[in-house]
N, C-alpha and C positions, 0 to 999 in steps of 0.2 A: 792385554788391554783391560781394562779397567770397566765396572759394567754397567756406569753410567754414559763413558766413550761410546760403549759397544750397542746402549739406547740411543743413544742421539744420533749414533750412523744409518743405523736401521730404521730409524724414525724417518730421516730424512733420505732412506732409499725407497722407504713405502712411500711418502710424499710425491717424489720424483716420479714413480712407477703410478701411481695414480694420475699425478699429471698429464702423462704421454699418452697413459689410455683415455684421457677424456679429449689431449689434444688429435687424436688422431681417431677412434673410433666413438665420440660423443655426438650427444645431439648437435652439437655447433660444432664438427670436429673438422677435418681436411675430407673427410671421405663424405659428409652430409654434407662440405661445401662442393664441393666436385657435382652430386648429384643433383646439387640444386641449383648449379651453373648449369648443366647440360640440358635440367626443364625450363631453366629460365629460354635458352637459347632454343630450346622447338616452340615457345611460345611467342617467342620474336620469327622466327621462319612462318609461324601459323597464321600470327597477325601483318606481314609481309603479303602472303598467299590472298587474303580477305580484302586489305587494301588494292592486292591487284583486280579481284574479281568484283570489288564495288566498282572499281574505275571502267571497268567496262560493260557491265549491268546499268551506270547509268548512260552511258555513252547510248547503250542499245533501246533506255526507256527513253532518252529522249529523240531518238531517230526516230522511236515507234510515235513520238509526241506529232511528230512532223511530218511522216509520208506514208501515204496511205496507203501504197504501193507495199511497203514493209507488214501494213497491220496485216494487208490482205492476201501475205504469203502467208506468217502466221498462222490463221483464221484455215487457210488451206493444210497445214501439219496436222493442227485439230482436228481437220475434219468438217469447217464448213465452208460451203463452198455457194457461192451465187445462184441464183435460179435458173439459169440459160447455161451455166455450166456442166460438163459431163467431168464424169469421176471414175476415172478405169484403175482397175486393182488387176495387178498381176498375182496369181497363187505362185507360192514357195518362194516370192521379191518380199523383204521384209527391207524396209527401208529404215537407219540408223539415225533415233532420234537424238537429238541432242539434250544434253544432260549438261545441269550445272554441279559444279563442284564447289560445294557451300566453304569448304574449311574441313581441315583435321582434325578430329576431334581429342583434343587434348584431357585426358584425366588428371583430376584436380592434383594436386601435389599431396605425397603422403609420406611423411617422416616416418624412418625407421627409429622405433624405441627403443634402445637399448638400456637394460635393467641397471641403473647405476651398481645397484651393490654385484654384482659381478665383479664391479673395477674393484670395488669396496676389498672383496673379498682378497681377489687376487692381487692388490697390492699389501694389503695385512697379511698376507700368506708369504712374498717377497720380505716383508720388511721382518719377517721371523726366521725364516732363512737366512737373511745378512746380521740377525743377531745373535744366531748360535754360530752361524763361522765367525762372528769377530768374537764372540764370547770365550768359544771353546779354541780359537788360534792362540789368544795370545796364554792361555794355559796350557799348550802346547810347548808357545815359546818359551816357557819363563821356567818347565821341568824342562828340558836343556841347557837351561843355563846352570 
């Protein structure tokens, strides 16, 4: 083959070979789309969770808005308690307070970089490769004939 053929196939195997590594391990590739589907989707379950717990945070401030009965159990978790009232503590009874569950806390999203010229390199490394096999095949072929 001829060694202008045997540039142009090579040219256009490093092209190709370049390609596939940007389509596949690039910044915008199949693998940083995947990764950034799967943070998209725990930031929609996070904000799911937060909608639930606002919906019943206000349910609970407005109860507390309206019965007095509620403030003044409250007021009793705390720790205060009316003046006619007695306060017994049992030793080694720890009673389980209630805790809210604010949200997941989600880390910000962080792109992996990957050094383009690696693809750089290893596709000019491919595309010199497919130009010495088509170089030196078809001088191969042509002393047999």
């Amino acid at each position: 083959m001829k060694r202008g053929l045997a540039l142009i196939i090579a040219a256009y195997i490093a092209f190709m070979t370049y390609g596939l590594e940007l389509y596949v391990w690039g910044d915008e590739g199949v693998l940083e789309f995947k990764r950034l589907s799967l943070y998209k989707q725990r930031l929609e379950e996070n904000l799911k969770a937060l909608e639930k717990n606002e919906i019943s945070l206000s349910r609970e401030a407005e109860s507390l808005q309206y019965s007095a009965e509620k403030v003044a159990l409250y007021a009793r978790k705390l720790g205060y308690f009316k003046p006619a009232e007695q306060h017994l503590q049992v030793d080694g009874m720890h009673l389980k307070q209630d805790y809210y569950v604010v949200g997941e806390l989600v880390k910000p999203y962080k792109s992996t970089n990957v050094d383009q010229n690696v693809f750089r390199i290893i596709a000019l490394f491919t595309g010199g490769i497919a130009y010495v096999f088509f170089r030196y095949r078809t001088q191969d072929n042509s002393r047999k004939r």
